[in-house]
C-alpha positions as MATLAB code, in Angstrom:
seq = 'XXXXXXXXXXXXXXXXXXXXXXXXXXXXXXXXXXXXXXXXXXXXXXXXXXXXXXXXXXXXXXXXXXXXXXXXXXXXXXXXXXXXXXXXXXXXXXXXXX';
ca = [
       0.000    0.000    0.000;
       1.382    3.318   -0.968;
       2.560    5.718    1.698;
      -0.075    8.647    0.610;
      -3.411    6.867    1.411;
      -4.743    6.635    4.747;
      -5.705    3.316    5.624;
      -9.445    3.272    7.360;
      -9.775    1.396   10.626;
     -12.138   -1.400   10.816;
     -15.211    0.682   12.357;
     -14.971    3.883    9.489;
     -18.089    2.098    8.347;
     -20.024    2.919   11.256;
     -19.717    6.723   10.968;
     -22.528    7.006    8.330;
     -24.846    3.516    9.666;
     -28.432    4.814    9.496;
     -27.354    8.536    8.080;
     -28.065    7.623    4.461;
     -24.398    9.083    3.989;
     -20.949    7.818    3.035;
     -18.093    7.972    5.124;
     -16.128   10.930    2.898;
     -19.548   13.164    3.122;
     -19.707   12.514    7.186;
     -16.004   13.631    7.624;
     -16.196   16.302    5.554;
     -19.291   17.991    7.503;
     -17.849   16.586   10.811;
     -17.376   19.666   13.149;
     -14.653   19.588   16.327;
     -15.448   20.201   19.745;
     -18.772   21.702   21.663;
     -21.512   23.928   19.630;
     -20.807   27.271   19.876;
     -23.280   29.401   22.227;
     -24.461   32.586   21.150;
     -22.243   35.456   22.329;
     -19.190   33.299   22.973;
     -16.914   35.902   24.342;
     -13.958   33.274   23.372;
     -14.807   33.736   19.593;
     -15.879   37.636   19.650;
     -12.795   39.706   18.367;
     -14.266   42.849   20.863;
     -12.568   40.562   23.390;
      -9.116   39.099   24.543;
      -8.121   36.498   27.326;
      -5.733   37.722   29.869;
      -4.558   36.348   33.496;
      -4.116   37.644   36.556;
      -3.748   37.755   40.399;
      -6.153   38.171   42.940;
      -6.513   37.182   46.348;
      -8.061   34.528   47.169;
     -10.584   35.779   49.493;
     -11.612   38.499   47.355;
     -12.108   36.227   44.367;
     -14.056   33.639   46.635;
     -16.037   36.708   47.726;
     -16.878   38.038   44.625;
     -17.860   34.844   43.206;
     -20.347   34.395   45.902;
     -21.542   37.680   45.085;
     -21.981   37.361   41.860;
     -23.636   33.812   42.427;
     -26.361   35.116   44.490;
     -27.280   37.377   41.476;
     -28.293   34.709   39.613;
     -28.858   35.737   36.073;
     -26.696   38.856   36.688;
     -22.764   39.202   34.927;
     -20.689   36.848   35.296;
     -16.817   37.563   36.642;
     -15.719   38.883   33.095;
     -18.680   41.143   32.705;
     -18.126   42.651   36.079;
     -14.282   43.352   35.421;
     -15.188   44.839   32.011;
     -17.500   47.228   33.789;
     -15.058   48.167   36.724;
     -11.837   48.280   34.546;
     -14.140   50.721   31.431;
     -15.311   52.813   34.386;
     -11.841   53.325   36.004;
     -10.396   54.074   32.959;
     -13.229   56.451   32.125;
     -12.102   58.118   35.219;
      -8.911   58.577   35.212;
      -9.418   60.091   31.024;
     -12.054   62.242   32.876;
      -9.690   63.532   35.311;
      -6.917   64.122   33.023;
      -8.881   66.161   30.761;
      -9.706   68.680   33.900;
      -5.943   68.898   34.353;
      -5.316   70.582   30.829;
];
């Protein structure tokens, strides 16, 4: 058998079994991982992972917090609101200075 071809394993078969399709249309439409949910922040460009440090009683706190609020932001939400209003601050407070 040459090198190039991929040689199928005994169950390929049993991808398409009672889909009415063959096995090349089932991998081609086959998607990776979870569904998406709407409003992923993860795929939204607006939006970039970072890390950092907290203390660990605060973070406990303010999880309890925000899991009494049930339906209410989540963790990210609530440090996108305090960092944009900080920030909104201190451009605020510069702009008096000039």
């Amino acid at each position: 058998m040459p090198a190039s071809k991929k040689a199928l394993s005994q169950f390929e078969g049993l991808k398409s079994l009672g889909t009415g399709t063959s096995v090349a249309e089932t991998e081609t439409t086959r998607t990776r991982g979870r569904p998406l949910k709407q409003g992923a922040k993860s795929r939204d460009p607006e939006y970039r992972a970072w890390g950092g440090y907290l203390k660990i009683k605060t973070l406990n706190e303010a999880n309890y917090e925000l899991g009494k609020a049930h339906g209410g932001p989540d963790m990210s939400d609530l440090l996108e609101e305090l960092l944009a209003g900080w920030v909104a601050q201190r451009q605020a407070d510069e702009g008096k200075k000039k």
